[in-house]
N, C-alpha and C positions, 0 to 999 in steps of 0.2 A: 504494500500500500504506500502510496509516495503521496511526501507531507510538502506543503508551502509554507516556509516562515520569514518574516522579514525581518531580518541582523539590525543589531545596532551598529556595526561596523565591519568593515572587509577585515577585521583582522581576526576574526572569529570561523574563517574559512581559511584550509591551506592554499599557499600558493600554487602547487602542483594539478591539487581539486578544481580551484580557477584556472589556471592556463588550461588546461585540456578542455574545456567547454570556450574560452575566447580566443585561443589561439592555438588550435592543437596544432596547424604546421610547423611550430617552433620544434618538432620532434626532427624536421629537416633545412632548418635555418631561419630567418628571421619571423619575426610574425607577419602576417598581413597589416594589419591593426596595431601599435605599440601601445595605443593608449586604453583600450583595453586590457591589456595585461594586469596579473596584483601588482607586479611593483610601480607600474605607475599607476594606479588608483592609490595603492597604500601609501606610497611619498604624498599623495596629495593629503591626504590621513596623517600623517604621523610628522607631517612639517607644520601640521596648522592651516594653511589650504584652504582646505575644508574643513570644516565640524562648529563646533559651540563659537557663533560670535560672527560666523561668515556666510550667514544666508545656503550655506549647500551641507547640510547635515546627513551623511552619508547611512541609507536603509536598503541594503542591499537584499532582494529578494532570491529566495533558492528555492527549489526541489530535489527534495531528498528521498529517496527509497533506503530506509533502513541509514547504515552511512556513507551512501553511496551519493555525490550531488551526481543529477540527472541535468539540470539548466539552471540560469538562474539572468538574473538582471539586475547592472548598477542602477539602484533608483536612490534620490537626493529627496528632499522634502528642502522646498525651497521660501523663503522670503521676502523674493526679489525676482527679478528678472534679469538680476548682471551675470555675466557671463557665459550669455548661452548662444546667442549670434544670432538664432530663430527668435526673430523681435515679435514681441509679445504684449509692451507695455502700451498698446494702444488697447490690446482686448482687456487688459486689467484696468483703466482708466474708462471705457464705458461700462464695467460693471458695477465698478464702484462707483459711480456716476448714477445709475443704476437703484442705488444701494443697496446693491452688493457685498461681496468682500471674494479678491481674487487671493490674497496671500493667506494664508499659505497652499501649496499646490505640491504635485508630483512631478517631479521629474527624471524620465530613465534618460541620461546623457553619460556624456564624460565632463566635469567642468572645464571650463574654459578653453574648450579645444573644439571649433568647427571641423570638425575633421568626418568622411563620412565614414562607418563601421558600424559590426553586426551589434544589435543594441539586446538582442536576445540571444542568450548566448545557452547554447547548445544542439541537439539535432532539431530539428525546421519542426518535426511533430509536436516540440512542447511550446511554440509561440504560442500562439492560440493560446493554453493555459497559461503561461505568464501575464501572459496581456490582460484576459478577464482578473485575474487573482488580482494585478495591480489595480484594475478599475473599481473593482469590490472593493479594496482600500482605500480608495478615492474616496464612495458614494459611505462606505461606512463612517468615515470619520469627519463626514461634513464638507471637505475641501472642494476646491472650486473645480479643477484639473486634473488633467493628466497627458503630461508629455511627452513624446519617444522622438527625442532631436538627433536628426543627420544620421536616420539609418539608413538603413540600405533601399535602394530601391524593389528590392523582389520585398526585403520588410513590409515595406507600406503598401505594397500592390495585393500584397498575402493578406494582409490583418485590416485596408479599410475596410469601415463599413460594421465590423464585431462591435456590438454595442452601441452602436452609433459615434463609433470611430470616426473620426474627418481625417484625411491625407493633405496636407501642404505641401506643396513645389514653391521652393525657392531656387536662388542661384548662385555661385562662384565664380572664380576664372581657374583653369588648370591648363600647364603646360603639359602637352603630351609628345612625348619623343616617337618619331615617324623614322626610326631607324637612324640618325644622324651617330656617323661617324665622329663629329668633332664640331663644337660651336660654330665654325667656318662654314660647315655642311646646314646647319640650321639656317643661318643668316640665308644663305643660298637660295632658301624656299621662301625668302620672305618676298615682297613688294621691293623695289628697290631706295623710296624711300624711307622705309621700316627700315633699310637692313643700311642705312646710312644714318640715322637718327640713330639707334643701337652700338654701332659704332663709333659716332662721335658722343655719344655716352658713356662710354669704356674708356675712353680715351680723356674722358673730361675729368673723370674721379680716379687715374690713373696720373693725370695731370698733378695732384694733389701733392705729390711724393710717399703716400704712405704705405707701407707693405702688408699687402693682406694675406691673409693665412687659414690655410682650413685645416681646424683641428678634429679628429673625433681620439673613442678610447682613453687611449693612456696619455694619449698629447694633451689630453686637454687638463690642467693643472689647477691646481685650487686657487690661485692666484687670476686665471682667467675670470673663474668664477665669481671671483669678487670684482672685476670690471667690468664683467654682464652684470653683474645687480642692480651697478649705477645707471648703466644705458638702460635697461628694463624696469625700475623705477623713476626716471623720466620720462619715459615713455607713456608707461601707468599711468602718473601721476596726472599728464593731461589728457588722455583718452578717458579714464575710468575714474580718476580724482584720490584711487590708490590703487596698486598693484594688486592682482589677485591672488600671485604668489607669494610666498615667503623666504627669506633666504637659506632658510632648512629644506626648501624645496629641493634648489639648486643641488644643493648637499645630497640629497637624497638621491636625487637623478643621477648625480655623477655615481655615487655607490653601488646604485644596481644597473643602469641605462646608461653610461657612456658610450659603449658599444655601441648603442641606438640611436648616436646623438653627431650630427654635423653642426659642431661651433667655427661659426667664419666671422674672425676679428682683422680687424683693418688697424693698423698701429702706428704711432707715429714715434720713429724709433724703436723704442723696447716698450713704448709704453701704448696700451688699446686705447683708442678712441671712438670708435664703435664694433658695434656686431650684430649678425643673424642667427638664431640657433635655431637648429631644424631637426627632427626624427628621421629617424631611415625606417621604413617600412620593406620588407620583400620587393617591391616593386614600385616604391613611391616614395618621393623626399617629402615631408611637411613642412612646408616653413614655419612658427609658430611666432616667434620673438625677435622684435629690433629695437636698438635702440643707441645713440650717442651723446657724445658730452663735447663733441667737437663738428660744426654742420663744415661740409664740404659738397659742392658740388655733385650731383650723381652719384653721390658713393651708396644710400637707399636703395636704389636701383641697382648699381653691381653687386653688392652686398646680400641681397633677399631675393632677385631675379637673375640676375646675369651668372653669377657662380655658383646658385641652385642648378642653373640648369649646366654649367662645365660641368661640374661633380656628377649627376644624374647622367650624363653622355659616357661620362669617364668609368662610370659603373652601371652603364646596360638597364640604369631604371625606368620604368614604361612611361613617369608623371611626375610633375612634381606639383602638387598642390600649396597655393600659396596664403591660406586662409581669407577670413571672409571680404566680404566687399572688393573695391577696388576696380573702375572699370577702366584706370592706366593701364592697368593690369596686360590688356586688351593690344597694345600695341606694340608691346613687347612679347608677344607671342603667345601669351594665356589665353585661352578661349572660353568662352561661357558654356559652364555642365548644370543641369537639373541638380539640385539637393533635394532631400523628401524628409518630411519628420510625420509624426502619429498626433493626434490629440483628440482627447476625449472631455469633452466639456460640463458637469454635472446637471446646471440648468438649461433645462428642455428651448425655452424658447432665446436663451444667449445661444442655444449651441446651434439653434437655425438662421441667428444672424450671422455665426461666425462661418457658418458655411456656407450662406451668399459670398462673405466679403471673399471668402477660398476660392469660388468658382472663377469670379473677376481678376483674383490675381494669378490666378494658374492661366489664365487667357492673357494676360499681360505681362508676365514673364516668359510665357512662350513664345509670346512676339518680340519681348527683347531680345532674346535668344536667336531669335532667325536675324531681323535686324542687325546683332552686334558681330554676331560669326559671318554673314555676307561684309560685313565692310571690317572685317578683319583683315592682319597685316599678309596674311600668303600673296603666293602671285598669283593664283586663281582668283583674287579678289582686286588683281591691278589695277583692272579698268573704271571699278569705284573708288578708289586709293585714294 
């Protein structure tokens, strides 16, 4: 007989127990998904991150036969709406307008990581019972919601509709390698003046004199670590008005996730002055973090785009996804992909407005979609250039 409980924390589950349901091809090299794994949900745990005081308080759902886990799903119980990228705080501002009350809510996600992966983790037969179990929890304990952000697409095409499940389509930009040999081979495929704009963008933050460097594993030093925290609470500090990380984060990553991790520091001298820090996935770079204490020219753009994508040629990666928004994104070679999330709305007649407003923007990001990739940079789109 297989039971449902919802943890008070991932750390009440083996690591071993969880990878083999999020990423069991790590039994032959990386995982698909890094951010699934325990050790990054658990750093996000055990740095502070997440839990008492940061709006994502970690209730991680399982199925168990005896003690065996069968599936399970990262869900948060949320107080906010920061850090999820699936913007939200319009439908929580007409319910409580309403009067309502949207917080607190569910959320199956990873924090703060747009990134898309399996949000049900185990064999495809136990979604369907994950999904009801967490709705049940939703509707028993009064909450407003329930949300399954940046899963997969067979996810949401499998599970709309259960309960009166809604499916949103949102959007990204993502570079995809088309077989390119070497940067030079990419540029090749572009528009000629994409692939001269690009160029004198390389050239312009290259200009600078500062030496940049791509670290992962053991290269990358604790010392690094402490000049990404200043560029990434800069950063934080005006996008979000504080970092979502912690610096025990960083700590954490680097102990279990170096391996997993592309740090590209630009320095001037011996000393950084900015950086990117990106996930390696099996077959995809993530970009995730940028940030400096020193502005130069183009160096955001070779930093987070341009040596995303040398490294990702230089190791045979299919993609490099460069998180959310960004439609510059666009002319450097990203192109617009579908995102899908789940949501389940407790109020009967909020959740029939929410799936008008669904309809119209699944019709409107479609058409961005066709729109942005026809006047994209390849040379198939020259003659609109």
């Amino acid at each position: 007989m297989a039971d449902l409980t919802l943890l008070d924390s991932l750390t009440g589950i083996a690591a071993p127990d969880w990878d083999a349901l999020a990423a069991p091809e790590q039994a032959t090299g990386r995982p698909i998904d890094p951010f699934t794994t325990h050790r990054f949900l658990s750093a996000l745990e055990s740095s502070g991150s997440t839990g008492p005081g940061t709006g994502w308080q970690a209730r991680p759902l399982v199925l168990r036969e005896g003690a065996r886990l069968l599936a399970a799903a990262p869900i948060y119980v949320k107080t906010h709406s920061q850090g999820e990228y699936i913007f939200d705080h319009g439908w929580a501002d007409a319910l409580e307008r309403a009067g309502g009350r949207y917080y607190p809510k569910l959320q199956i996600a990873v924090p703060f990581t747009p990134a898309t992966g399996r949000r049900f983790l185990g064999p495809d037969e136990y979604r369907e019972t994950l999904l009801r179990a967490a709705i049940g929890i939703t509707a028993q304990n009064g909450l407003s919601s329930l949300h399954a952000t940046f899963c997969t697409a067979e996810e949401a095409n499998a599970l709309e509709g259960i309960e009166g499940t809604l499916h949103r389509i949102t959007q990204q930009f993502h570079w995809e390698n088309r077989g390119y040999a070497s940067f030079e081979d990419f540029l090749s495929d572009l528009a000629s003046r994409k692939r001269k704009m690009i160029r004198k963008e390389r050239e312009t933050a290259r200009a600078s004199g500062l030496t940049i460097r791509a670290l992962t594993g053991d290269q990358i030093e604790p010392r690094h670590w402490d000049a990404f925290w200043a560029f990434y609470q800069d950063t934080g500090s005006r996008k979000w008005g504080r970092p979502y990380l912690t610096r025990a984060a960083f700590t954490a990553f680097h102990d279990t996730m170096r391996d997993d991790m592309l740090l590209i520091l630009a320095c001037n001298g011996d000393r950084p002055v900015a950086g990117a820090l990106n996930f390696i996935g099996r077959d995809t770079l993530f970009g995730r973090y940028w940030g400096c204490i020193e502005d130069h020219p183009c160096l955001h753009f070779e930093l987070c785009y341009y040596q995303a994508i040398d490294w990702a040629i230089a190791h045979r990666l299919s993609r490099v996804e460069a998180g959310a928004q960004g439609e510059h994104k666009l002319a450097r070679g990203y192109l617009p992909v579908e995102t899908h999330s789940l949501h389940w709305i407790a109020d009967p007649g909020f959740r029939a407005a929410v799936a008008r407003y669904l309809q119209a923007e699944r019709r409107a990001v479609g058409q961005e979609i066709e729109v942005l990739t026809a006047y994209g940079p390849f040379r198939r789109c020259e003659a609109r250039d």
